[in-house]
Z-matrix of the N, CA and C atoms (Angstrom, degrees):
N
C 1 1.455
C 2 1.512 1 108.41
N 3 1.318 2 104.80 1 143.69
C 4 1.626 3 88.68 2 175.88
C 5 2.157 4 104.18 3 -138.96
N 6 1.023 5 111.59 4 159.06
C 7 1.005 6 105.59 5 -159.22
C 8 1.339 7 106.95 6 -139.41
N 9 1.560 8 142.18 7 153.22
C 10 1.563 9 135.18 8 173.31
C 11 1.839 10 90.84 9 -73.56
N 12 1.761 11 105.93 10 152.03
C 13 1.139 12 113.70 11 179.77
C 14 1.193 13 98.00 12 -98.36
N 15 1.281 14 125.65 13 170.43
C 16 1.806 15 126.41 14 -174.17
C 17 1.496 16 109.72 15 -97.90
N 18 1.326 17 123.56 16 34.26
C 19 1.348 18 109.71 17 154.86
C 20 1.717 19 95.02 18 -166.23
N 21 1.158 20 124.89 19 43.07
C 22 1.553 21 134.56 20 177.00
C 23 1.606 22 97.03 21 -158.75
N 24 1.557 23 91.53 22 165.99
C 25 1.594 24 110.42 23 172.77
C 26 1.328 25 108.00 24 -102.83
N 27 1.113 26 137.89 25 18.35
C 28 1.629 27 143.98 26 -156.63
C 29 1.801 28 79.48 27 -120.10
N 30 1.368 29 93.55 28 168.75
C 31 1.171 30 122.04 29 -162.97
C 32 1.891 31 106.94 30 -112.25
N 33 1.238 32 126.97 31 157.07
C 34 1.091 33 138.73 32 -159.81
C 35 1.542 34 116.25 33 -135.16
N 36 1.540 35 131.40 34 94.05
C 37 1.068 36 134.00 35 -115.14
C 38 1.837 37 83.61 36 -122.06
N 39 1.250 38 125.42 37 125.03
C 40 1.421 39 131.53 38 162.10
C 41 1.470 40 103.17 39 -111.75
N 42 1.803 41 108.83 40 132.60
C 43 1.221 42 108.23 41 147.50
C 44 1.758 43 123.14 42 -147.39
N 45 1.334 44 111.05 43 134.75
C 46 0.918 45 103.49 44 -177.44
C 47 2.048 46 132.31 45 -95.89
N 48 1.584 47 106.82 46 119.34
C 49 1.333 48 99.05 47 -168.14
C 50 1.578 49 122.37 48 -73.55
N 51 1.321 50 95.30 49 121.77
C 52 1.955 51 107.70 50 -164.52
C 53 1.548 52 70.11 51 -71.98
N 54 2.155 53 69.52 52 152.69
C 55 1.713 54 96.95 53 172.85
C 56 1.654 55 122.52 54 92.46
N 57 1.831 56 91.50 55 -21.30
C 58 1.647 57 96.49 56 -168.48
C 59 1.238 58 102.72 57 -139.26
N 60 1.712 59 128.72 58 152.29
C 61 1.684 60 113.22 59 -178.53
C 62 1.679 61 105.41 60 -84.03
N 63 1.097 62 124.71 61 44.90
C 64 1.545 63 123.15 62 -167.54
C 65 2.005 64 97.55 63 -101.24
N 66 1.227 65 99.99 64 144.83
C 67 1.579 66 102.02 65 174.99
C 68 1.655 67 96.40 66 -143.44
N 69 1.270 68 113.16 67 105.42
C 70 1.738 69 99.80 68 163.40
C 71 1.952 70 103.37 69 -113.59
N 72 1.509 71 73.55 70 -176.24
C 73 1.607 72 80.59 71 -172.99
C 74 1.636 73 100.40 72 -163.28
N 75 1.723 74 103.67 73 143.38
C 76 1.390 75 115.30 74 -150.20
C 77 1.545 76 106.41 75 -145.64
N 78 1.371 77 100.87 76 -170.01
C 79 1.478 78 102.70 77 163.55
C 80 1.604 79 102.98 78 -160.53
N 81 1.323 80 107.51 79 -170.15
C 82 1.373 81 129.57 80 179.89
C 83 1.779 82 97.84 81 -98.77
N 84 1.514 83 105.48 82 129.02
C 85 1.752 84 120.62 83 151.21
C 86 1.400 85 105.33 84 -120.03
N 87 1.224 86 109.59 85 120.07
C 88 1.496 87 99.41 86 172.26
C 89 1.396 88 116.79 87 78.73
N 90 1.409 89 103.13 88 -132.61
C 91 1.782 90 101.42 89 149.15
C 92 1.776 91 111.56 90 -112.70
N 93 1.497 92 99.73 91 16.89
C 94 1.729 93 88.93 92 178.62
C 95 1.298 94 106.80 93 -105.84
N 96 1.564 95 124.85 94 122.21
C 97 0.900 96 126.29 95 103.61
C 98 1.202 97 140.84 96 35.34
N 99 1.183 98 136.14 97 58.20
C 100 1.573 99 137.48 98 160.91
C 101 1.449 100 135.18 99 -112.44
N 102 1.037 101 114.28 100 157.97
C 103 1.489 102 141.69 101 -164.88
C 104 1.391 103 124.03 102 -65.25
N 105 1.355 104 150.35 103 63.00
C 106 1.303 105 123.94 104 -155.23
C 107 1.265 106 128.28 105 -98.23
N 108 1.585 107 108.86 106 -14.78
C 109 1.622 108 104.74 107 175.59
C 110 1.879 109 83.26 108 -164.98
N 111 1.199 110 83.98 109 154.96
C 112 1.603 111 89.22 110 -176.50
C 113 1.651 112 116.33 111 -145.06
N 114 1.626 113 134.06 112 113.59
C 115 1.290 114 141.01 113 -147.64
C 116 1.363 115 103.49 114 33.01
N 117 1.236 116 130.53 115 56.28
C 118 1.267 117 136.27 116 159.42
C 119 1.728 118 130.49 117 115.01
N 120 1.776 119 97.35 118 -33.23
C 121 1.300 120 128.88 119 -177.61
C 122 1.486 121 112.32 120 -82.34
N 123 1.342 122 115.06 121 101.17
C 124 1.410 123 131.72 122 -170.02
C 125 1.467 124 90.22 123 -91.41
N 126 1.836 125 107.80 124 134.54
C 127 1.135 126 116.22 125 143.52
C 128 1.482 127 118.31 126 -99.11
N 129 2.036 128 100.72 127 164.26
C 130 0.977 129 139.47 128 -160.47
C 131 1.399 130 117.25 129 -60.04
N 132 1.252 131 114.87 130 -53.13
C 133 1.688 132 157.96 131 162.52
C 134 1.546 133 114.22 132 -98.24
N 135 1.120 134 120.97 133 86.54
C 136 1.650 135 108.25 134 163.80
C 137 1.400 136 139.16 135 -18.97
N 138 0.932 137 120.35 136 117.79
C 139 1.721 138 123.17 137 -166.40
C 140 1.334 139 102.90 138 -76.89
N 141 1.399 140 127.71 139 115.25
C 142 1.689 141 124.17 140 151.24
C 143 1.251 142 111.18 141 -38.82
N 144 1.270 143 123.15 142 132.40
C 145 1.741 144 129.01 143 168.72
C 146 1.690 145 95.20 144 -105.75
N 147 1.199 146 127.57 145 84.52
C 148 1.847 147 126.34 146 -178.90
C 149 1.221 148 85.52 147 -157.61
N 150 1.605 149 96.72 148 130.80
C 151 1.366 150 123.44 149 147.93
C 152 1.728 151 104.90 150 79.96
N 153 1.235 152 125.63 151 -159.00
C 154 1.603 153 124.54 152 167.02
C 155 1.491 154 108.42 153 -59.38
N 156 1.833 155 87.39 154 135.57
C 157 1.746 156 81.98 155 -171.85
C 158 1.796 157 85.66 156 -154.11
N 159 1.617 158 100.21 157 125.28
C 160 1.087 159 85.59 158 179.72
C 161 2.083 160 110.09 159 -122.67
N 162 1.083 161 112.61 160 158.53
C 163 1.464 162 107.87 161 -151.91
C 164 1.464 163 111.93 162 -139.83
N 165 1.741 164 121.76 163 88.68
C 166 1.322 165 119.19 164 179.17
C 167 1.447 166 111.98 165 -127.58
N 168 1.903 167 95.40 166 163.50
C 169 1.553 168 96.43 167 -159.67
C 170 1.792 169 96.95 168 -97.03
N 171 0.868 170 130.31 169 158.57
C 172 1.734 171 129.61 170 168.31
C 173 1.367 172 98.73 171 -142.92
N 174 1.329 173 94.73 172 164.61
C 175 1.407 174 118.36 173 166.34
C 176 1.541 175 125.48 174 -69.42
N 177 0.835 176 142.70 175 147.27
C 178 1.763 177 145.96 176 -170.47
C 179 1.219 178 94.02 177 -65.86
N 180 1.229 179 138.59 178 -66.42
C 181 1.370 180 128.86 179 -131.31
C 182 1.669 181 79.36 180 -118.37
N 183 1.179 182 141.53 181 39.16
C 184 1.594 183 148.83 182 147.48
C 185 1.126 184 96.33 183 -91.42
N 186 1.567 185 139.15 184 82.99
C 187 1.461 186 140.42 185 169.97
C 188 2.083 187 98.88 186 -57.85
N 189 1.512 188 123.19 187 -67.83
C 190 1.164 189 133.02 188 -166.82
C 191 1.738 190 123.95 189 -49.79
N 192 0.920 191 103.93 190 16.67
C 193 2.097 192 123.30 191 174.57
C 194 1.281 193 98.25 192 -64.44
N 195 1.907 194 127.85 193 -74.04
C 196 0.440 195 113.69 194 -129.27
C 197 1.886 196 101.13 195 -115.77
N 198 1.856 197 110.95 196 5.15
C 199 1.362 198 101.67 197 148.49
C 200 1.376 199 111.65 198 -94.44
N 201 1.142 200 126.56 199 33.74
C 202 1.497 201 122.02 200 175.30
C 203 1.905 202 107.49 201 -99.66
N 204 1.395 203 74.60 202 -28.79
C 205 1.927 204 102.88 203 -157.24
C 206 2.070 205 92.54 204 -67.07
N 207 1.790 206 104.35 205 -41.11
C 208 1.110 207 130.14 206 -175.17
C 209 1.607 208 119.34 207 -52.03
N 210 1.904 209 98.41 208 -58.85
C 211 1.242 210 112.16 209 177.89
C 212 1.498 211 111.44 210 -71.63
N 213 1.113 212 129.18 211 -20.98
C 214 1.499 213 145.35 212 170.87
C 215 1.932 214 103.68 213 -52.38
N 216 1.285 215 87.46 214 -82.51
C 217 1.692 216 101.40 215 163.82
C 218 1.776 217 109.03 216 -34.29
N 219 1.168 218 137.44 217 -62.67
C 220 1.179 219 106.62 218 -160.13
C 221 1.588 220 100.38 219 -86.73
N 222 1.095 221 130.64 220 -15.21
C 223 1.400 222 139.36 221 -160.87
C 224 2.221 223 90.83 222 -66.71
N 225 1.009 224 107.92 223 -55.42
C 226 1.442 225 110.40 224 -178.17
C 227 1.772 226 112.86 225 -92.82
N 228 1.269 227 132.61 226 2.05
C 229 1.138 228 126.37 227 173.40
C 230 1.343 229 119.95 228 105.80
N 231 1.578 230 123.99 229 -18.37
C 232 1.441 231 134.01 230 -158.43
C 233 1.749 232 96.24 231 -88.17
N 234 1.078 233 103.47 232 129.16
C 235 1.392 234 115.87 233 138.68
C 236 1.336 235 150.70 234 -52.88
N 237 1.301 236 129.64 235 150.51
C 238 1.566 237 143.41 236 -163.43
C 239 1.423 238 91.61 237 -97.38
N 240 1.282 239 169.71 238 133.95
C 241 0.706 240 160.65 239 56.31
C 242 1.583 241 144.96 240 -6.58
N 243 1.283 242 102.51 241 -55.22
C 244 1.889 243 103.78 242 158.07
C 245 1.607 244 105.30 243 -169.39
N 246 1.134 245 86.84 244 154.92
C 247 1.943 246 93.76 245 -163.64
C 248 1.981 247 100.84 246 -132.88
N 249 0.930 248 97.21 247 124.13
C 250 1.915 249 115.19 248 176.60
C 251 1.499 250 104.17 249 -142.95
N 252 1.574 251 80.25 250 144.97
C 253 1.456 252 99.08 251 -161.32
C 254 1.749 253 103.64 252 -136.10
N 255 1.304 254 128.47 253 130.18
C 256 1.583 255 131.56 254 -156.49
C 257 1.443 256 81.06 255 -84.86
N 258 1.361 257 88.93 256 169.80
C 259 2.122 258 99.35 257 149.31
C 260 1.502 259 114.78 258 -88.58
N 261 1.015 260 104.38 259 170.67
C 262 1.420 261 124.70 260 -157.26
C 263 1.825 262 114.79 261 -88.43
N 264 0.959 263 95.71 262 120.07
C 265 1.631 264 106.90 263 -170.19
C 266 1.446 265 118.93 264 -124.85
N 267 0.884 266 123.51 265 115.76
C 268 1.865 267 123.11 266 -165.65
C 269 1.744 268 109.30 267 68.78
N 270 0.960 269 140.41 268 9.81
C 271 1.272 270 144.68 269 -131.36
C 272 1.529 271 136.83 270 12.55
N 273 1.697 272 88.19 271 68.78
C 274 1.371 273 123.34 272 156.98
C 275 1.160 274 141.74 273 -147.17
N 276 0.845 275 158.56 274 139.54
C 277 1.516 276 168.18 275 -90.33
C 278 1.717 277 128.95 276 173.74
N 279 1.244 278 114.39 277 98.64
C 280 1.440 279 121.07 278 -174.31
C 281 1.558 280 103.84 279 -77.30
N 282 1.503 281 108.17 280 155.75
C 283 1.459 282 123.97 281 -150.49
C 284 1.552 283 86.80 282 -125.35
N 285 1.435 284 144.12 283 139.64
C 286 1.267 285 125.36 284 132.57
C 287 1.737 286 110.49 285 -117.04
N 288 0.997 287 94.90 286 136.31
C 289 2.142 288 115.01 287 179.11
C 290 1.564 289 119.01 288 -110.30
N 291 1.318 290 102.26 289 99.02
C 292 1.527 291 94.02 290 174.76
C 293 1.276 292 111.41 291 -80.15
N 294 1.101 293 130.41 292 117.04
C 295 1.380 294 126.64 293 160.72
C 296 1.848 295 136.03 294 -101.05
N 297 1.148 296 108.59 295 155.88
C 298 1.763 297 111.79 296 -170.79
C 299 1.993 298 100.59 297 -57.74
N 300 1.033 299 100.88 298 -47.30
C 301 1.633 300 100.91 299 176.69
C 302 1.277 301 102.93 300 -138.23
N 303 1.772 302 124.42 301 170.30
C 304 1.343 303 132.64 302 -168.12
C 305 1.549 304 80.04 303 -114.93
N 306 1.962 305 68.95 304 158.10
C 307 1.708 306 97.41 305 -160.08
C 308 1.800 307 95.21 306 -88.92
N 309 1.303 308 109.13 307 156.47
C 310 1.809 309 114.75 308 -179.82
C 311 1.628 310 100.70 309 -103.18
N 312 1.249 311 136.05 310 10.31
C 313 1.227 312 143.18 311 -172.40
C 314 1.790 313 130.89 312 -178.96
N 315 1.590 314 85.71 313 108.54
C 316 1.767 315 81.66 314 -150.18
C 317 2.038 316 76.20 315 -98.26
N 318 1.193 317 142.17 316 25.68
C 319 1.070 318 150.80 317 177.11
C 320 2.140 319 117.27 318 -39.65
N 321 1.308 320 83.20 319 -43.89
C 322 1.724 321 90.39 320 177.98
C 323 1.206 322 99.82 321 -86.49
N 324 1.413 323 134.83 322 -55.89
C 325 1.166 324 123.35 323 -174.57
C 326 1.984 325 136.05 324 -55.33
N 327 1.200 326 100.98 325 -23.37
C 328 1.377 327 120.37 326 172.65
C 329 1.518 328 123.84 327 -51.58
N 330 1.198 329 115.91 328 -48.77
C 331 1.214 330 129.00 329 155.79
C 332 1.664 331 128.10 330 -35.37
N 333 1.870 332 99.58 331 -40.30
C 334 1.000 333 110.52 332 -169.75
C 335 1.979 334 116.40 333 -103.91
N 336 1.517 335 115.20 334 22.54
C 337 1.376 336 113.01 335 -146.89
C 338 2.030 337 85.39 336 -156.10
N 339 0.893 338 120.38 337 131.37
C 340 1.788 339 111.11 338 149.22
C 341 1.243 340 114.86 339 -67.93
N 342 1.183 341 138.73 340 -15.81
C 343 1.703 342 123.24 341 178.13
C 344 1.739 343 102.85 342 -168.10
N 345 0.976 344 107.45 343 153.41
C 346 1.681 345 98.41 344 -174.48
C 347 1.797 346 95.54 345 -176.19
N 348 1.441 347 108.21 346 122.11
C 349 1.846 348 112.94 347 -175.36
C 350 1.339 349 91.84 348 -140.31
N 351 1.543 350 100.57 349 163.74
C 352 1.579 351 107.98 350 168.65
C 353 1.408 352 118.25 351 -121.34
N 354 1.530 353 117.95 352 141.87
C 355 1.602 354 112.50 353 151.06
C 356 1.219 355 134.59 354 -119.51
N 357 1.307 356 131.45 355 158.90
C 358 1.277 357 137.92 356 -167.18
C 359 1.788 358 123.65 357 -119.98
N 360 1.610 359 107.47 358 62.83
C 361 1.682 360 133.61 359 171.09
C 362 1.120 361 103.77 360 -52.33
């Protein structure tokens, strides 16, 4: 669905992923693609959706996600690229990570996140 936003002429893009209870919703910059609130949790800064992007939910008061996410990154070579973070809803908080390449093992991090997948825009 897409809709005029209330203070732009651009359009406001919902979609919902069958199969999963996830609903985000975005828009067009440019030609990128970004993120603006996701099952409810609006970020601050719009998330780029380009290229490896990887996207997990944690708990608020789980500070260690995202030096885990860090030591992960240099351990295999990949880069940080850009990091957004929603506000906090139930007390939890969605993460999005652009990264230079996607990771082949999100294994350490799981432990540390309630849900965490990747895509490749």
């Amino acid at each position: 669905d897409v809709a005029p936003e209330p203070d732009s002429s651009t359009g406001l893009l919902q979609v919902v992923l069958q199969g999963t209870p996830h609903r985000a919703t975005g828009t067009v910059q440019g030609s990128t693609p970004v993120l603006r609130e996701l099952n409810g949790a609006t970020f601050k800064q719009p998330a780029p959706m380009a290229g490896p992007v990887l996207i997990y939910r944690a708990k608020a008061s789980e500070p260690s996600a995202l030096p885990t996410l860090a030591g992960m990154l240099g351990k295999v070579g990949v880069q940080l690229q850009s990091y957004h973070s929603s506000a906090i809803v139930a007390g939890e908080q969605w993460s999005v990570v652009g990264l230079s390449a996607p990771l082949s093992d999100l294994g350490e991090l799981k432990p540390r996140v309630t849900e965490v997948f990747q895509l490749h825009l």
